[in-house]
C-alpha positions as CSV (number, residue, x, y, z in Angstrom):
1,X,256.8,222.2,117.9
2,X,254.2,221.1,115.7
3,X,250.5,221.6,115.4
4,X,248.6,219.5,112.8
5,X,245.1,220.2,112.2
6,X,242.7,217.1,112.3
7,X,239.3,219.0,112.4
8,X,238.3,222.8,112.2
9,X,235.1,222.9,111.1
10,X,231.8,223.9,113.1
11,X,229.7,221.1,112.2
12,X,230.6,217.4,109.9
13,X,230.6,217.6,106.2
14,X,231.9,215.3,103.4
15,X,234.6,217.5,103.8
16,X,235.7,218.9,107.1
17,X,235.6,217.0,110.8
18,X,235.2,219.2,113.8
19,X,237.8,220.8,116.5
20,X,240.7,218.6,116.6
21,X,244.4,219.8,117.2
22,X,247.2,217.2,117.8
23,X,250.9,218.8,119.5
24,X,253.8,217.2,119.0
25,X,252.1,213.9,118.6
26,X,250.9,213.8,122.5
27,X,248.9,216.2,122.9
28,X,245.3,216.2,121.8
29,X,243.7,219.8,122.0
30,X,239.9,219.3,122.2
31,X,238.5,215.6,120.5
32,X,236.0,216.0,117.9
33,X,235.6,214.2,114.8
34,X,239.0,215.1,113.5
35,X,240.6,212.7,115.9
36,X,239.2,209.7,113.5
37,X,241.5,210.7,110.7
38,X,244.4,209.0,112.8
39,X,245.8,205.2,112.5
40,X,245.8,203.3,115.4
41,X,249.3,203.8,116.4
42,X,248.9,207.3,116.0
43,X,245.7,207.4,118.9
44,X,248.2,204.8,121.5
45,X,250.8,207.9,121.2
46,X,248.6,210.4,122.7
47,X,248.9,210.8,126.2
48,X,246.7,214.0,126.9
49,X,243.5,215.9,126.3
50,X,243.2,219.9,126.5
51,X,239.5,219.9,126.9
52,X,238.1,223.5,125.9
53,X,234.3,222.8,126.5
54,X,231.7,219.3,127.1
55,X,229.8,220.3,123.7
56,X,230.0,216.8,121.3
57,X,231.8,218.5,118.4
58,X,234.6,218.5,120.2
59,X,234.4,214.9,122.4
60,X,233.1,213.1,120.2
61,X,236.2,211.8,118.7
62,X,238.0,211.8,121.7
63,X,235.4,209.4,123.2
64,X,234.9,207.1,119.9
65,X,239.5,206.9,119.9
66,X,239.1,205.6,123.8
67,X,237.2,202.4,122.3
68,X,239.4,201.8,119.9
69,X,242.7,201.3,121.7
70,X,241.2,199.8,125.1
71,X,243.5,196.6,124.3
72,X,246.5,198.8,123.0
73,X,247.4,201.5,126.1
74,X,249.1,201.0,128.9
75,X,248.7,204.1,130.3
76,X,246.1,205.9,130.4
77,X,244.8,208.9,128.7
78,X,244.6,212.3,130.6
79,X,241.7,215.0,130.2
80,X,242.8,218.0,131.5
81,X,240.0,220.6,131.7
82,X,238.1,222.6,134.5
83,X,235.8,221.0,137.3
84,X,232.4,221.6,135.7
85,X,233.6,220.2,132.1
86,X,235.1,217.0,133.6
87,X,231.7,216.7,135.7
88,X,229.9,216.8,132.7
89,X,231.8,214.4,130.6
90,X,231.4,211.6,134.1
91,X,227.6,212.6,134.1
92,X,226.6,212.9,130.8
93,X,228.7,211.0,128.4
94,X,231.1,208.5,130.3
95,X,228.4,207.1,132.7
96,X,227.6,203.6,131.1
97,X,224.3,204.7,129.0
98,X,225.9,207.3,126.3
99,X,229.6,205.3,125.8
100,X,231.3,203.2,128.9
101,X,233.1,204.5,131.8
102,X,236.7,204.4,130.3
103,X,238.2,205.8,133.9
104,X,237.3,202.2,135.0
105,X,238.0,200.3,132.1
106,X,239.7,197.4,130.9
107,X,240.2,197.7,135.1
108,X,239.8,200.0,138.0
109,X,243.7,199.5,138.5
110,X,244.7,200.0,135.2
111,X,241.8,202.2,133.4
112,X,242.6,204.0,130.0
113,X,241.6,207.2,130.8
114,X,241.8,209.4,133.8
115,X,240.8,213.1,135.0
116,X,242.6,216.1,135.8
117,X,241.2,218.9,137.4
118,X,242.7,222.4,137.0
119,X,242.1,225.5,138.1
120,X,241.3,229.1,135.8
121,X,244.6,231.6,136.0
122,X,246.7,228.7,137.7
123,X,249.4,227.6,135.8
124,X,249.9,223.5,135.4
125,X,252.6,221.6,133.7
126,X,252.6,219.1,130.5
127,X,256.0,218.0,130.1
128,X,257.9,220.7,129.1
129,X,254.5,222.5,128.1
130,X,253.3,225.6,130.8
131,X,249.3,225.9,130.2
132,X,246.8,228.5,131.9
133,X,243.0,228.3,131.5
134,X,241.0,231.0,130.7
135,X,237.4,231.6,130.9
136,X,235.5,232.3,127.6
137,X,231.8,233.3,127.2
138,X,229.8,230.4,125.6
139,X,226.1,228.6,126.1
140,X,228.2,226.6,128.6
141,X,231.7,226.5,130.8
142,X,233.8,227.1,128.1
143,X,237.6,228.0,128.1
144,X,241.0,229.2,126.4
145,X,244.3,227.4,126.8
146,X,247.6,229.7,127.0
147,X,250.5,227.0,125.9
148,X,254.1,228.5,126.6
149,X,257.5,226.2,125.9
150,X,260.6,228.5,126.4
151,X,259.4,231.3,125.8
152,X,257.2,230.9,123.0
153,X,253.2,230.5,123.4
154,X,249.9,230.6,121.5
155,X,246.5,230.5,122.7
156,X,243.9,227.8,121.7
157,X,240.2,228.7,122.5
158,X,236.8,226.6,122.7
159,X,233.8,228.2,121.7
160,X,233.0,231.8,122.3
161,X,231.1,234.9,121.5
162,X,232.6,238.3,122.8
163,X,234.6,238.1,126.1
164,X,237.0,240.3,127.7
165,X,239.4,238.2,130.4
166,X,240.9,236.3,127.1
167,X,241.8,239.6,125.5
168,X,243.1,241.3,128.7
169,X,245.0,237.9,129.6
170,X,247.2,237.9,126.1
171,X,247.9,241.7,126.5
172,X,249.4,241.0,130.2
173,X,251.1,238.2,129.2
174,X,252.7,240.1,126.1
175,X,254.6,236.3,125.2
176,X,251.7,234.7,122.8
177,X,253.0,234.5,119.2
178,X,249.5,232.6,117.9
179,X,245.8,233.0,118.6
180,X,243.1,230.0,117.8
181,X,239.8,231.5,117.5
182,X,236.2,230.7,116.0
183,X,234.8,232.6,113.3
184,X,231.2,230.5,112.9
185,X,229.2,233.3,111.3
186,X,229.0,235.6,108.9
187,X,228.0,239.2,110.1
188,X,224.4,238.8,108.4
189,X,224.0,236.1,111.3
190,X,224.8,238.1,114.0
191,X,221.9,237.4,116.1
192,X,222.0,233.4,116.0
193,X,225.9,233.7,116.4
194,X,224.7,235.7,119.7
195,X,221.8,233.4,121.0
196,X,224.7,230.1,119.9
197,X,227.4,231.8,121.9
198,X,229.1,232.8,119.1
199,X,231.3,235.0,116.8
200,X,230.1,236.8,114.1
201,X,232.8,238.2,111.7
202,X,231.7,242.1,113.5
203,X,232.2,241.0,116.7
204,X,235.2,239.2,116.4
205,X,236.7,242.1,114.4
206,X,235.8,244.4,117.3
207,X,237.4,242.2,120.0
208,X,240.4,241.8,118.2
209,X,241.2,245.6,118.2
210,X,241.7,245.2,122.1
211,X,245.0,243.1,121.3
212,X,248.2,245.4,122.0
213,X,250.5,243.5,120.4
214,X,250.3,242.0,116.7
215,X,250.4,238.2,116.2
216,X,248.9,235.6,114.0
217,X,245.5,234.8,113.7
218,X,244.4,231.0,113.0
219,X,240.3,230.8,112.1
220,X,238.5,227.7,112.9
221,X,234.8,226.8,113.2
222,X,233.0,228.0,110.7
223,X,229.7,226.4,110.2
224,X,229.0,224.5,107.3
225,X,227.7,226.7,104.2
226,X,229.3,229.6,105.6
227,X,233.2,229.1,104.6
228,X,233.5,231.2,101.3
229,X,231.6,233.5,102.4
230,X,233.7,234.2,105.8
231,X,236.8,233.9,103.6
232,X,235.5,236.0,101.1
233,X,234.7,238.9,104.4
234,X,237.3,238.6,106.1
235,X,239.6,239.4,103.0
236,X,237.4,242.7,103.1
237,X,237.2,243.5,106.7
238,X,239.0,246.6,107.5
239,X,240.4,245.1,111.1
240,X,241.1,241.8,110.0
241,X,243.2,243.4,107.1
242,X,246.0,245.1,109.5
243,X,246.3,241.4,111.1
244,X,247.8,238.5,109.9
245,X,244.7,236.3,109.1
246,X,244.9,232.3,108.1
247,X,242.4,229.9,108.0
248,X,242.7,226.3,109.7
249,X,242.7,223.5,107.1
250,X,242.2,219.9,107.7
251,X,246.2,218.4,107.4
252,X,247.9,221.7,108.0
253,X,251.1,221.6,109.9
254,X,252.1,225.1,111.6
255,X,254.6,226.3,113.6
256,X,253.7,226.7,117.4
257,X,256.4,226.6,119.8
């Protein structure tokens, strides 16, 4: 199963969009401004959203695509995400003054989009797709998906700083082959990483030495005017060097499930 990267960067530039993954076509994890690189036909295909976090880098798209294919579902698209993310998307952002209330659009019978509640460390079914959510530690609820298809799984996060649950979650589970992680800042920018709720290149080395079993490493989210310089570190970084370390790239196609 396929994941093809539409966005990884931490803010827009002429050249990067922001935190979009699509899985097997369907599957949209988190809708930032990625999501505009697909055609039409492409956006009808995707019947649900792994929402991470409510920040607008990673809705934005998400909520633009719902506009655009109002006259071409007919069914509608599912977020999936936690209570308070949902509640903040249905107060803040779908409410008729930000962007229209798709979950009652073109109808109230036959709306476009639709909600779906989960619940941290419960498992919930996609297809043939067996997710768990996992708290991270951001400015606001944000959270990790744990995707498993016979056997096989990877782990997609939102936005985070340091946090423990995600790390002692993979180790348990001993069965993810893939982690999707943030690097934003450099270490010299440790303290705005901190205050922004996220990682620095030292504190995401440190966390990563709490992983018990070796596995791949996909980086995403750097912040514009930072992304040589992260390469450039983590090619020196003692812990990152004993890992296998890529770097998300807008139209890259790897290997999940």
């Amino acid at each position: 199963m396929e994941l093809r990267v539409l966005g990884a960067s931490g803010g827009v530039t002429r050249a990067g969009a922001t935190t979009a993954f699509l899985l097997d076509q369907r599957v949209l994890l988190d809708g930032g401004t990625g999501v505009g690189s697909l055609d039409l036909a492409e956006m009808e295909r995707i019947d649900a959203l792994l929402l991470t976090h409510a920040h607008l880098d990673h809705i934005a798209g998400a909520a633009l695509m719902l506009a655009s294919v109002i006259d071409r579902r007919t069914t509608p698209l599912t977020i999936y995400a936690p209570v308070e993310v949902l509640d903040t998307l249905k107060a803040h952002l779908f409410n008729w003054q930000i962007w229209p209330d798709f979950s009652v659009l073109p109808t109230e019978e036959q709306p476009v989009l639709r909600y779906r509640p989960i619940l941290p460390a419960e498992r919930f079914e996609i297809e043939d797709l067996s997710i768990e959510a996992v708290p991270l530690s951001h400015t606001v609820p944000s959270f990790a998906y744990l995707i498993e298809r016979e056997g096989r799984g990877f782990c997609f996060c939102g936005d985070t700083g340091p946090t423990e649950t995600l790390w002692q979650r993979i180790n348990e589970r001993g069965d993810i082959e893939q982690l999707f992680i943030e690097l934003s800042y450099p270490a010299e920018e440790a303290e705005i990483a901190k205050v922004s709720g996220h990682y620095d290149l030292t504190g995401l080395a440190q966390d990563l030495k709490k992983l018990e079993q070796p596995l791949t490493v996909q980086l995403m989210h750097a912040k514009p005017g930072y992304e040589q310089r992260l390469i450039a570190a983590v090619r020196e970084n003692p812990v990152l060097q004993t890992l296998k370390v890529q770097h998300c790239e807008i139209e890259q196609r790897i290997d999940v499930l």
